[in-house]
C-alpha positions in Angstrom: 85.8 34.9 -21.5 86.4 32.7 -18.8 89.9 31.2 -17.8 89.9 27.5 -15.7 93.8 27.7 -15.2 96.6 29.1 -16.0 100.1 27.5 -14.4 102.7 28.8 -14.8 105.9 31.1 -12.9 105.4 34.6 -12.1 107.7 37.9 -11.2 107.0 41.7 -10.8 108.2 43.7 -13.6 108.8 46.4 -11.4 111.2 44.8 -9.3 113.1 42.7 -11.7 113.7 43.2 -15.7 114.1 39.5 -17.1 114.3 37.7 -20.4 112.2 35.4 -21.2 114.4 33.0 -22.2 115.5 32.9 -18.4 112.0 31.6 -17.2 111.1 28.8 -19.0 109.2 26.9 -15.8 112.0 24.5 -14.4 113.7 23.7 -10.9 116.4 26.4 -11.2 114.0 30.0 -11.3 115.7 33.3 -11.4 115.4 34.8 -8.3 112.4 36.7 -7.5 110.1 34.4 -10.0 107.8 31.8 -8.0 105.2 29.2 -9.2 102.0 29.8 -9.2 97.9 29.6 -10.7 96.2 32.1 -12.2 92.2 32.1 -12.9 90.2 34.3 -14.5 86.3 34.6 -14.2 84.6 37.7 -15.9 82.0 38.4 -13.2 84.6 38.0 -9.9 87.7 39.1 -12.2 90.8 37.1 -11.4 93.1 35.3 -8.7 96.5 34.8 -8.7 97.9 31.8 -6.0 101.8 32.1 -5.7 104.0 29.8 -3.4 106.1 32.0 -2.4 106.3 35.6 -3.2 107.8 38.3 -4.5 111.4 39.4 -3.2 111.0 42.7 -1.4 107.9 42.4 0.2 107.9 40.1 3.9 105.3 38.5 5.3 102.1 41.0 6.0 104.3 44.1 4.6 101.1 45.1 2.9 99.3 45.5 5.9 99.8 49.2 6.6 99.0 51.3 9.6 95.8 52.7 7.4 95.1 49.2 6.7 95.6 49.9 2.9 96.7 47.0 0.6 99.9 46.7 -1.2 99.1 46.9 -5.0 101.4 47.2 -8.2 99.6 47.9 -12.0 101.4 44.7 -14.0 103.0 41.0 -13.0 104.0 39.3 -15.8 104.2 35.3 -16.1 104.7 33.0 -18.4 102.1 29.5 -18.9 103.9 26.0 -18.4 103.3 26.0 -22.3 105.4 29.4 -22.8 102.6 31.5 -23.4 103.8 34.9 -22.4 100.9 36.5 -19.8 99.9 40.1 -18.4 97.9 40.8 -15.3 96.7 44.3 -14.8 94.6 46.3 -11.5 96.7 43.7 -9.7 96.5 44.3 -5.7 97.8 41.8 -3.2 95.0 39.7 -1.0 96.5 37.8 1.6 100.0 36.1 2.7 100.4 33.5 4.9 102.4 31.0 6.2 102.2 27.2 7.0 103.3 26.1 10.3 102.2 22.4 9.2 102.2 20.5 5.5 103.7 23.0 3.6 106.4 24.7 4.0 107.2 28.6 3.1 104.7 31.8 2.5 102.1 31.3 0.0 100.4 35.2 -1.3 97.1 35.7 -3.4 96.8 38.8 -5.7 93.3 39.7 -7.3 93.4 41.5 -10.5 90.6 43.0 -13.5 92.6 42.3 -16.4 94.4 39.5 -18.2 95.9 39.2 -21.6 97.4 36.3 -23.3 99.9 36.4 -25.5 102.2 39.5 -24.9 104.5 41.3 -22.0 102.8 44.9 -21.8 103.2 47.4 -18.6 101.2 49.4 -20.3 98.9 47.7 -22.8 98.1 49.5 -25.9 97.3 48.4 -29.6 95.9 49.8 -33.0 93.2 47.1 -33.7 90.4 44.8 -32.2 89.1 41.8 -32.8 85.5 41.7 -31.1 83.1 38.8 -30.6 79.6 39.5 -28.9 77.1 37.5 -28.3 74.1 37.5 -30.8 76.4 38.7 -33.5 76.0 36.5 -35.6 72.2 36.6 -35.3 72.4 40.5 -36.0 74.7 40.6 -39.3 73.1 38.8 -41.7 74.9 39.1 -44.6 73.8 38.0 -48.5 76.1 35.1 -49.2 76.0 33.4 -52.6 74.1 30.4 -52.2 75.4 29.0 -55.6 78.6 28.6 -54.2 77.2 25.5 -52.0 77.0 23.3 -55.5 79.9 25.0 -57.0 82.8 24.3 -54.3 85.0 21.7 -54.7 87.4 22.4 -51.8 87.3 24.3 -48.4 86.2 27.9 -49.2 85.4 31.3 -46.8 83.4 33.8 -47.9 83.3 36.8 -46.6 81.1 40.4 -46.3 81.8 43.2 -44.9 80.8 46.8 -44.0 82.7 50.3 -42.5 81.8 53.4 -40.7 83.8 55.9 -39.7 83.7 57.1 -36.1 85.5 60.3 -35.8 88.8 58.9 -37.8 88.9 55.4 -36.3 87.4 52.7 -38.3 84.8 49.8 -37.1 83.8 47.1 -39.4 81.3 44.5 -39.3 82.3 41.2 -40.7 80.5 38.2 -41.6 81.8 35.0 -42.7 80.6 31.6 -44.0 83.0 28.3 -44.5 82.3 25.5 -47.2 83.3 22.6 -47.2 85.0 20.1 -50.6 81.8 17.8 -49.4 79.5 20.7 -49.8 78.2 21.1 -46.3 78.5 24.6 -44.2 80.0 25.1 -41.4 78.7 28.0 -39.3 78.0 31.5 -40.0 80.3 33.9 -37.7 80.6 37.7 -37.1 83.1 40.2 -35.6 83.8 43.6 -35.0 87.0 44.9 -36.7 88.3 48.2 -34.8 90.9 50.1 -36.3 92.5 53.4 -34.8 94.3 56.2 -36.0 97.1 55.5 -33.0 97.8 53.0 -30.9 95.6 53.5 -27.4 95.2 51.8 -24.6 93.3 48.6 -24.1 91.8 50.3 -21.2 90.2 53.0 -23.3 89.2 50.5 -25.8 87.0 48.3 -23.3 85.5 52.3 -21.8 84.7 53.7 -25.3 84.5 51.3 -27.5 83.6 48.1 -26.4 81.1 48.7 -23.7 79.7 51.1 -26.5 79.0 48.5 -28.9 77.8 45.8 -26.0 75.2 48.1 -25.4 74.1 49.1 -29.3 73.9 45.1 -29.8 71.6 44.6 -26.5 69.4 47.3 -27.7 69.2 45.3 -30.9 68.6 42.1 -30.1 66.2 42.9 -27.1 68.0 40.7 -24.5 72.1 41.2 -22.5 74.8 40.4 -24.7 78.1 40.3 -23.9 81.6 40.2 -25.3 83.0 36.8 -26.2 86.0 37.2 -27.5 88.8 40.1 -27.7 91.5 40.3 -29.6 94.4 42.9 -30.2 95.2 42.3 -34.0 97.9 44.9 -34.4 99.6 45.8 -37.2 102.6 44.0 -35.6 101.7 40.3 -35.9 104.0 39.7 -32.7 102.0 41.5 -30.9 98.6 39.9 -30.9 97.1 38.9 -27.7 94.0 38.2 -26.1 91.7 40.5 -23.5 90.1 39.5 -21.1 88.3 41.9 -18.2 86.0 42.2 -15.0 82.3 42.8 -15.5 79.3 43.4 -13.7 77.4 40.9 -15.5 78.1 37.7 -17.8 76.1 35.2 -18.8 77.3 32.2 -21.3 74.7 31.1 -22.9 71.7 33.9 -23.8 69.0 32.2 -26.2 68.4 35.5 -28.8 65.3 35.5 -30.8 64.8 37.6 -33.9 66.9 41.2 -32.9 64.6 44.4 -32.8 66.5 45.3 -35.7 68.8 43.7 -37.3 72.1 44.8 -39.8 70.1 44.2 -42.8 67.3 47.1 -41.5 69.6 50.0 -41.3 71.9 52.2 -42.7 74.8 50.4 -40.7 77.5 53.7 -41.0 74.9 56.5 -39.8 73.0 54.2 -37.4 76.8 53.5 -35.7 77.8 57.0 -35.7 74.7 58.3 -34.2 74.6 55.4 -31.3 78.8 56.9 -30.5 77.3 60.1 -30.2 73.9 59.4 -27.8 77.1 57.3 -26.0 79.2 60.2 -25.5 76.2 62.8 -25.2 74.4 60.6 -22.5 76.9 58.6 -20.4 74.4 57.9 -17.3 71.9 56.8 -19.8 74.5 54.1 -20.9 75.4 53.2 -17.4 72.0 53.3 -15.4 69.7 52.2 -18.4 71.8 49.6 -19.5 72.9 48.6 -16.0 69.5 47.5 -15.3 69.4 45.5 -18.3 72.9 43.4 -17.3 72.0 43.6 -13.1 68.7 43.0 -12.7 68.1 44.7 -9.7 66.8 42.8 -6.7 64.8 45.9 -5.7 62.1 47.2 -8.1 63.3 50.8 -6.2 66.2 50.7 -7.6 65.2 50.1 -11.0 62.9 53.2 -11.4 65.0 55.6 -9.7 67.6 54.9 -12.5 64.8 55.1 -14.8 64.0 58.7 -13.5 67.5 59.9 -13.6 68.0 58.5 -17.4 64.8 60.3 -18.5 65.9 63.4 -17.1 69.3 63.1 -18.6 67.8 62.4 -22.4 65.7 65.7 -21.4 68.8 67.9 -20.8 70.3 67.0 -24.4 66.8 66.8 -26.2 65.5 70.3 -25.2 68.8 71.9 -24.1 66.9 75.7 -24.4 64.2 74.2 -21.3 66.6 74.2 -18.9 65.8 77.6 -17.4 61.7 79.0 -16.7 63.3 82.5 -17.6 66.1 84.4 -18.7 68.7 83.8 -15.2 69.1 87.7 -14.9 65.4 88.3 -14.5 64.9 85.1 -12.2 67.8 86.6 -9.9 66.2 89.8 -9.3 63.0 88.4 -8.7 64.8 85.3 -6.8 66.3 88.4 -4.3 62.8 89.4 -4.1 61.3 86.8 -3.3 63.7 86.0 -0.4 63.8 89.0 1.0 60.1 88.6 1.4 60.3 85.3 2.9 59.2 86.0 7.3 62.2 85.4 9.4 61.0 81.4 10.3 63.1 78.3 10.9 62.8 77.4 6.8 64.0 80.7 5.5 67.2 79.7 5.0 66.3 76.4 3.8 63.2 77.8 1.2 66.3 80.4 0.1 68.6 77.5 -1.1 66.1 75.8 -3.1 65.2 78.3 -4.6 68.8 79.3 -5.6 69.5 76.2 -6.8 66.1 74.8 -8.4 63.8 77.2 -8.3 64.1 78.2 -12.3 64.6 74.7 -13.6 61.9 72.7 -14.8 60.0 70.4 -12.7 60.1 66.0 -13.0 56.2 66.4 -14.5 57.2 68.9 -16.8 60.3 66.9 -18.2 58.1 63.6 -18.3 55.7 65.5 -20.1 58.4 67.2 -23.0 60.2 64.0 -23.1 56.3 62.2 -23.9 54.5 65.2 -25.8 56.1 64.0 -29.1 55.0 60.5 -28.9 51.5 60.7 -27.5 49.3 59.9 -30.3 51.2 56.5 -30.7 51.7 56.3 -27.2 47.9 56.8 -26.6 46.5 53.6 -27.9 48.6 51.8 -25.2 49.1 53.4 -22.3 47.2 56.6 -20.1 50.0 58.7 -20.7 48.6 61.5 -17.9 48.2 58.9 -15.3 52.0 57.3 -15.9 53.7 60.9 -15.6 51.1 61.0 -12.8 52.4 57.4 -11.1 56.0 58.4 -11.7 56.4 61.7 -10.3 54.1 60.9 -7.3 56.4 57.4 -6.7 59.9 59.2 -7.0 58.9 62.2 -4.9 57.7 59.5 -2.0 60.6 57.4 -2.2 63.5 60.2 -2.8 61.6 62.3 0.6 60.5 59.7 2.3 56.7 60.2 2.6 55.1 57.3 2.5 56.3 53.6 1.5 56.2 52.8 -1.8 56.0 48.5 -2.6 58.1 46.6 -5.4 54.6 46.1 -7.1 53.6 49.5 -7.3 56.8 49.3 -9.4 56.9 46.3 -11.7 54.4 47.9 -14.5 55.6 51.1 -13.9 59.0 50.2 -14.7 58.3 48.7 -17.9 56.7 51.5 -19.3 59.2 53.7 -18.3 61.8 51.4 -20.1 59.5 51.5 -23.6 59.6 54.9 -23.5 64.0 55.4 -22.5 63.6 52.6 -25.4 61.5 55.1 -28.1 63.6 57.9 -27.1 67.1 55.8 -28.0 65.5 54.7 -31.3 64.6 58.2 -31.9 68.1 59.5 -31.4 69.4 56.5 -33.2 67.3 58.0 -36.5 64.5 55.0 -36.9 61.9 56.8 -38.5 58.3 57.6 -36.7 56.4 54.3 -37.3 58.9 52.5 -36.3 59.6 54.0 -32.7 57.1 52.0 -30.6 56.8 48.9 -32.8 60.7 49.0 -32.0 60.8 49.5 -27.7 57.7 47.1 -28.1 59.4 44.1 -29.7 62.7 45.4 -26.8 60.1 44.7 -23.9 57.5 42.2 -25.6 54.4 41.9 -23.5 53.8 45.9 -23.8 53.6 48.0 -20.9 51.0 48.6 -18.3 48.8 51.9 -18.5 46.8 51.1 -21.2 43.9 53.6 -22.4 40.5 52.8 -21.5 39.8 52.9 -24.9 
């Protein structure tokens, strides 16, 4: 995902409609097409150096009176080997001009999105090509080993599965090369994503690619991460490669054996149910698998997205606990209660709360639904009173401020508040009983902290 350089000349689509023929890289440009680098990295995103700039925009122009920077959605350019380029989220960092060795305006523009291989103001396609790390590991696939002794030239074969999400199609691929001498080359894996329509890459990355980053970390136990994108569409012309900004990347991640693997589960109903804990439980996905990608410098952090996931899996899991009582009976006793309340300094203040809180359920009694279901297996390796115990007494002193609360009162309580978000996700995900805690277990190995003393 990660792009040295790119050199090549450069224009604004938006000021200037030209053919590509006219900007093949040579001495003569078309006016309003300058020189330039482009580098893409996927944790900082991507730079753009041009010397020169674009026509109508003078030196510092995009320093406005509320300071705001000049920004335009596309550039397109073209590599010193004619590959045709897209920048996208471009916005303009800096110009300047040289008084000394060089001479003429030089201008930097930052931008989250680069595609190789196609023109596109608006980038949109009908199928994916995607490569994540630990793939490979994942889908193990039965391949005829005869055909190791029977091949007498260069020879692919392939497997594959489908499921259906909502009318789009994602397959799994596996593939395995031989070779006329008999040896193998390496066994690879992709994602295949077909749509119903063309939509935009955008919306790809949000809902389908992020989705399936985070269904392969939960498998494998450690971060992956996309390697390679692709938009295969049905037009062969238009088949380019993605590349994006994201919080976290790592090259090389040495995976073990996954939590589960492809050949464990039913690979159609496993993939629809993880689309619809995705769409059901979007801050799950963000702040449970945030922490997994950004280890968080502060243990604080950590647990209060913890907290807030757990609550979120408790709203969808028991969605007739959201209320103590039927809200028309609460309000007349709510009006009750207030009117009862001695004209002090917290009246208003003891009002609103109750308004707004006072007929929901509390953090221990969501810890304690969410953990109810699971406590006989639960039981044998943690004190499951004393961790609802620990984690309602730490959020209430670090979101009020009553006393400090240290990283390491944190560490072991964090862990066994991931085993349990863990448990939960396999749950909705449809592993069976048994295979709940063995599951978050082999996700966090080590086990957690409030063990029984039993």
């Amino acid at each position: 995902m990660e792009i040295e350089s790119i050199q090549g000349v450069w224009w604004n689509p938006e000021e200037i409609e030209i053919d590509r023929d006219d900007v093949i890289p040579s001495p003569g440009l078309p006016e309003g097409v300058v020189p330039g680098e482009a580098r893409f990295e996927p944790t900082t995103g991507g730079e753009l150096e041009l010397i020169g700039g674009f026509n109508n925009q003078e030196p510092y122009q995009h320093i406005q009176e509320d300071y705001e920077m000049a920004n335009t959605s596309v550039i397109f350019g073209i590599s010193i080997d004619g590959e045709l380029i897209t920048i996208c989220d471009c916005i303009e960092s800096n110009r300047s001009h040289s008084h000394s060795q060089v001479i003429g305006s030089s201008q930097t523009w930052y931008f989250g999105q680069l595609l190789k291989g196609t023109h596109q103001r608006d980038p949109k396609t009908d199928e994916i090509s995607l490569q994540i790390s630990g793939l490979e590991k994942w889908a193990t696939f039965d391949f005829d080993r005869s055909l190791e002794i029977k091949s007498i030239e260069e020879f692919r074969e392939t497997r594959e599965d489908t499921a259906n999400i909502n009318g789009d199609i994602i397959k799994i691929r596996g593939s395995r090369d031989l070779f006329p001498s008999g040896s193998l080359g390496s066994d690879t894996a992709t994602f295949i994503l077909e749509f119903q329509d063309r939509i935009s890459v955008k919306d790809i990355i949000a809902d389908h690619i992020v989705v399936l980053q985070n269904f392969m970390t939960l498998a494998m136990g450690k971060p992956t991460y996309p390697r390679s994108i692709t938009a295969d569409s049905s037009n062969f012309e238009n088949r380019y490669d993605v590349y994006y900004h994201m919080q976290s990347y790592e090259k090389d991640v040495d995976y073990g054996i996954p939590v589960f693997g492809y050949s464990n589960i039913e690979f159609e109903k496993i993939l629809k149910n993880w689309y619809t804990i995705a769409m059901d439980l979007p801050e799950v996905m963000t702040l449970f698998f945030g922490t997994q990608y950004n280890k968080p410098d502060l243990e604080h952090l950590e647990f209060l997205s913890l907290i807030i996931s757990l609550e979120v899996i408790h709203r969808r899991r028991f969605p007739s606990k959201q209320k103590l009582m039927d809200k028309s009976n609460f309000r007349e006793y709510r009006e009750e209660i207030v009117e009862n309340i001695p004209d002090i300094p917290p009246k208003d203040r003891i009002s609103k709360l109750i308004q707004s809180i006072g007929n929901e359920p509390s953090l221990r009694d969501r810890l304690e639904d969410l953990v109810i279901p699971f406590d006989k297996e639960l039981g044998k390796i943690i004190d499951v009173d004393e961790l609802v115990d620990e984690a309602v007494d730490k959020r209430h002193s670090l979101a009020h401020g009553l006393r400090a609360v240290h990283s390491s009162d944190l560490v072991q309580l964090n862990r066994s508040l991931r085993l349990i978000v863990c448990m939960l996700l396999f749950d909705e995900l449809g592993f069976k009983e048994d295979e709940l805690l063995v599951n978050a277990l082999n996700y966090l190995p080590g086990g957690p902290v409030y063990r029984s003393s039993d």
